[in-house]
C-alpha positions, 0 to 999 in steps of 0.5 A: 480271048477278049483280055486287055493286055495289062488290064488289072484283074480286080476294081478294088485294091485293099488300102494300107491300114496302119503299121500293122494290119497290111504289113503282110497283105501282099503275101496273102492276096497278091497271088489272087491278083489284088492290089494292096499296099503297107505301110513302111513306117515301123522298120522295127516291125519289118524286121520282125515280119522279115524273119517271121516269113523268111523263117516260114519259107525256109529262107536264110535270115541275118538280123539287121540290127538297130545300131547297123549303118543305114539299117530302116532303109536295108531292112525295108529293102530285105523285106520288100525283096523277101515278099516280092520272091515268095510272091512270085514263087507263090503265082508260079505254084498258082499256075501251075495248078490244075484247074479242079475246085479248091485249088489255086488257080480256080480260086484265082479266077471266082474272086474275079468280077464279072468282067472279061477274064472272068466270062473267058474262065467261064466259057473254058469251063462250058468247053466240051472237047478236052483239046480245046478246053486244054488250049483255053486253060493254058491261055488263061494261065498265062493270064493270071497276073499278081496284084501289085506290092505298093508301100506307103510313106507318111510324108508327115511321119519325117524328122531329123536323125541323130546319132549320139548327139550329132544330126546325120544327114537329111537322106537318114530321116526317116521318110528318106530312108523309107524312100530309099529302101523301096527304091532300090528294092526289086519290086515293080509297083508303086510307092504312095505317098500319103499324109502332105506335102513333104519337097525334102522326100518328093525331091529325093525320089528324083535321085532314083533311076526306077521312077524315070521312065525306060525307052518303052516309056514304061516304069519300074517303080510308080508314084501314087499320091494319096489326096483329099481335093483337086488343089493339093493334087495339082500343086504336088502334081506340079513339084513332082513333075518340075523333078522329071516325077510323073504322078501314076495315080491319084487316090482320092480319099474322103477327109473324114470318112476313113479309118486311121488319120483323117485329113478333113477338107474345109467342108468340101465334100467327096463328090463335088471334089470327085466331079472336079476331078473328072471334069478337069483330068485332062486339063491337069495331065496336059499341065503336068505332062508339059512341065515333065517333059520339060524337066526330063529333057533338062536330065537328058532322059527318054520322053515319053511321046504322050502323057503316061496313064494316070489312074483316078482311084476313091477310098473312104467310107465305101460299104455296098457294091452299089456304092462302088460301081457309083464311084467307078461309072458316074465319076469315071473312077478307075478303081476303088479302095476298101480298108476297114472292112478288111479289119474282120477278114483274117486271111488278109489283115493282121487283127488279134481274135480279141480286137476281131471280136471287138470290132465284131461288136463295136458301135458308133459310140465306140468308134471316135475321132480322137486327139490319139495321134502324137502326128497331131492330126484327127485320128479315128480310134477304138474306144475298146482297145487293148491300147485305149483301155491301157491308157486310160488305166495309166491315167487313173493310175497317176501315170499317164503317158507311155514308154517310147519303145519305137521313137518314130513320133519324135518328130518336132516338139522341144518344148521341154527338151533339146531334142524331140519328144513325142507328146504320147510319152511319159516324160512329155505328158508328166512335164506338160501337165504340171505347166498346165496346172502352173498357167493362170487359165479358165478352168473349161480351157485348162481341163480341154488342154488338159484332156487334150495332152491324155488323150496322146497314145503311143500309136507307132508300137500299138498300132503294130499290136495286131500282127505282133499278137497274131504272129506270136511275136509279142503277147504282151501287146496292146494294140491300137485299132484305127477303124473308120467308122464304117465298122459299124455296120460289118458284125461278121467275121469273113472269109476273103470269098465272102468280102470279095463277093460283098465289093462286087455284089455277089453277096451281102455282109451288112448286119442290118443296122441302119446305114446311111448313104456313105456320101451323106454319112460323111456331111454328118462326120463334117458336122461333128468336126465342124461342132468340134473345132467351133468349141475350140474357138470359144476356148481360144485353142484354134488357130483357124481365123473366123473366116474359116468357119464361115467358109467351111459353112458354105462349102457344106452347103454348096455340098448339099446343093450340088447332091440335091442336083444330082440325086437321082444319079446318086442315089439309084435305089432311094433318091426320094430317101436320099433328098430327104435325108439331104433336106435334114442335113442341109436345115441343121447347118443352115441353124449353125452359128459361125463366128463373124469376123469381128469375133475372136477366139476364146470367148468361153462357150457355156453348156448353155450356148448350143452351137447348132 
């Protein structure tokens, strides 16, 4: 056997994908050795799954219900404990299996990339003498290790809590709650915190045990952070660390080119960012490796005798096995995420049969970087959504706004009451929009805020429409569909082999649409962004200064610059298409008029004045 102890099985990981769609990924894809995570957002929604899989198995249910004490952090602990028991129930039965075509343990291993464990399969196969291919199935049983069961936290997805009028304390906010219900269950995976920087949640890990490591230098429970650049790494990296918490993984996500919230740079772009990463890891995990132990021996905890691994993983936007291995050789990357294709693999992910046919169909016009989100940030959308069509019709109906039924965007805004409403709601959006109609503003200003406070959907409830439809557990549901706009280019339903075979290059589930070069589709997503937020400036709804856009020009083409130098390890197959193409991009944001710094914001910009 040629295995590395503790080497994961796979190179890719599935990606959280909003509240719904991987709230049960694990169950289907850990037993394979897959690596995916959920998000722990919509307790309302772990519940119900808790009682829908534990019903299935033939597991005992007890409701833990809404007015219970402490009932989100018991309800993602039941359930995490739930999915980690049938889990591992699952990979008993798995090895259990006898290596014949279709079974368990045979699927297990053709998913496998053409690495070690998958030629040491291989070769028990071309095994002639029966006692010797015996010994060799029995190794590889032992080998056949789960994925791993990670959650998300949206570090931004936090707030107060009260209960009858009165403010409980800051551990039942909802971030801290989350925290504390992965924490004290009983998996051994990691935690990823995404979406900023949240010190009242980052200190809170602290308070748990499970994230310190044991005499064996090894962790129960790991940290993942989901970033964008080098900076917000190493700033996070070094709170956490000040705490005695060690950061296990970097995700490393493309600003724009994702699906669900997009959390877009100042123009830097994903491969000087990543190039920055590779050339400064061990610079920062020797920082932050001194500050830990520093910190762990103020708590009078064991020191690790060397830095713990840190894993480099990239997601966003990732459509070829070419593109994949780019990330993992040139960047030295240690994994790779894949999210929206997924959408249209039902074995993994929770999509309804409308929405699968949907994004089967969708195009480029239909998939858009909204205003949805209440969260106030970008939030790439579904324009033919159940959730979508739903709101246009309460807006053409003289309704618009929807009833909060979860609450879990009620995060800051007291504009119009005493405690926080969520600007997707009804009751905002009625209050909101008769203030507009009151405030003296030019009119392209009042229709922009105006279309702003109506583009708001109740994201929290819709985005769990998929698995709610899919499971039977609501059939009124109009899901919300976050897909990045890689989707375009999937049109086929597909089985879990078929998209496995597709990461690795085995196979090719592309529907023959052109498709650029996933790092220069998203120079052309920055643009459209860049495009956006200049209109805002001349309606005076910015708050970015003029300096911003000036910077934000240079870095694209700092960008541009640095994929001209490297194209020919990029682009592999085309570099003469891909400089080409480059040469493009970099002529029209060389035409981009940016604001000089004696400008100011809301200037009205006329249809006439093109703004590049």
């Amino acid at each position: 056997m040629t295995i590395v102890p503790g080497q994961r099985p796979h190179t890719f990981h599935v990606c959280v994908m909003g509240t719904g769609f991987t709230i049960d990924a694990p169950l289907r894809v850990a037993k394979y050795g897959i690596d995916s995570a959920m998000s722990l957002v919509d307790d309302v929604l772990v519940e119900q799954m808790r009682k829908l899989h534990g019903t299935q198995a033939g597991e005992p249910y007890r409701e833990i219900a809404n007015d219970e004490e402490d009932c989100r952090a018991r309800r993602i602990t039941a359930y995490l404990n739930l999915l980690d028991f049938l889990i591992h129930r699952q990979v008993e039965a798995l090895q259990a299996s006898a290596f014949v075509p279709g079974s368990e343990i045979t699927r297990y291993f053709e998913l496998l990339p053409d690495a070690p464990l998958a030629r040491d399969y291989r070769e028990m196969l071309a095994t002639a003498d029966p006692a010797e291919r015996f010994q060799r199935q029995e190794r590889l049983r032992a080998l056949a290790a789960p994925g791993s069961i990670d959650v998300n936290i949206m570090a931004k997805s936090d707030r107060d809590v009260y209960r009858h009028g009165e403010k409980l304390p800051p551990m039942f906010s909802p971030a801290l709650s989350a925290l504390r219900g992965y924490a004290e269950s009983t998996l051994r995976s990691s935690i990823v915190f995404s979406a900023g920087f949240n010190p009242r949640l980052y200190s809170y890990a602290a308070e748990f045990g499970d994230f310190f490591p044991d005499e064996n230098s090894s962790f129960k429970k790991k940290i993942t952070l989901k970033v964008s650049d080098y900076h917000s790494a190493a700033v996070q990296g070094r709170f956490l660390a000040k705490r005695g918490l060690w950061i296990s993984e970097y995700r490393i996500e493309s600003g724009l080119n994702c699906g669900g919230h997009a959390f877009a740079t100042q123009g830097l772009l994903l491969g000087p960012i990543l190039e920055e990463f590779k050339r400064k890891k061990t610079e920062l995990i020797a920082q932050l490796y001194a500050t830990y132990a520093k910190a762990l021996t103020q708590r009078n905890s064991p020191v690790p005798k060397e830095p713990p691994s840190v894993r480099l993983t990239v997601q966003g936007g990732i459509g070829t096995a070419a593109e994949d291995a780019l990330l993992r050789e040139l960047y030295a990357a240690d994994g790779t995420g894949w999210a929206t294709p997924f959408l249209l693999v039902p074995e993994v992910t929770n999509v309804d049969r409308e929405h699968l046919e949907k994004l089967c169909a969708a195009t480029e016009d239909d998939v858009y970087l909204s205003d949805s989100s209440p969260f106030g940030m970008p939030f790439w959308n579904l324009r033919t959504s159940s959730s979508e069509e739903t709101r246009r019709k309460n807006i053409a109906a003289g309704r618009p706004g929807s009833r909060c039924v979860k609450g879990h965007v009620k995060l800051w805004n007291t504009e119009f009451t005493e405690l926080p409403i969520c600007t997707a709601s009804r009751g905002y959006q009625k209050l909101k929009l008769e203030r507009i109609e009151r405030e003296d503003l030019p009119e392209a200003k009042r229709a922009a805020v105006r279309e702003a406070v109506l583009h708001k959907s109740c994201i929290c409830h819709d985005l769990a429409g998929g698995a709610t439809i899919k499971n039977g557990i609501d059939a009124a549901a109009t899901p919300a569909v976050c897909c990045g706009p890689n989707i375009v280019n999937f049109s086929k339903v597909a089985t879990l082999e078929e998209m496995v075979g597709h990461i690795y290059g085995r196979t090719s589930l592309l529907n023959g649409k052109s498709r650029p070069h996933f790092l220069l589709r998203e120079i052309e997503l920055y643009l459209d962004f860049l495009g956006a937020e200049l209109r805002l400036f001349y309606l005076g709804l910015s708050l970015n200064p003029p300096t911003y856009f000036v910077e934000f020009k240079q870095n694209l083409l700092d960008g541009v610059a640095y994929y001209r130098d490297a194209a020919q390890q990029l682009a592999l197959e085309s570099p003469d298409a891909f400089l080409d193409e480059l040469s493009k991009l970099r002529e029209t944001i060389e035409k981009i008029t940016v604001p000089d710094e004696t400008s100011e914001s809301g200037i009205y910009l006329s249809e006439a004045k093109p703004l590049f």
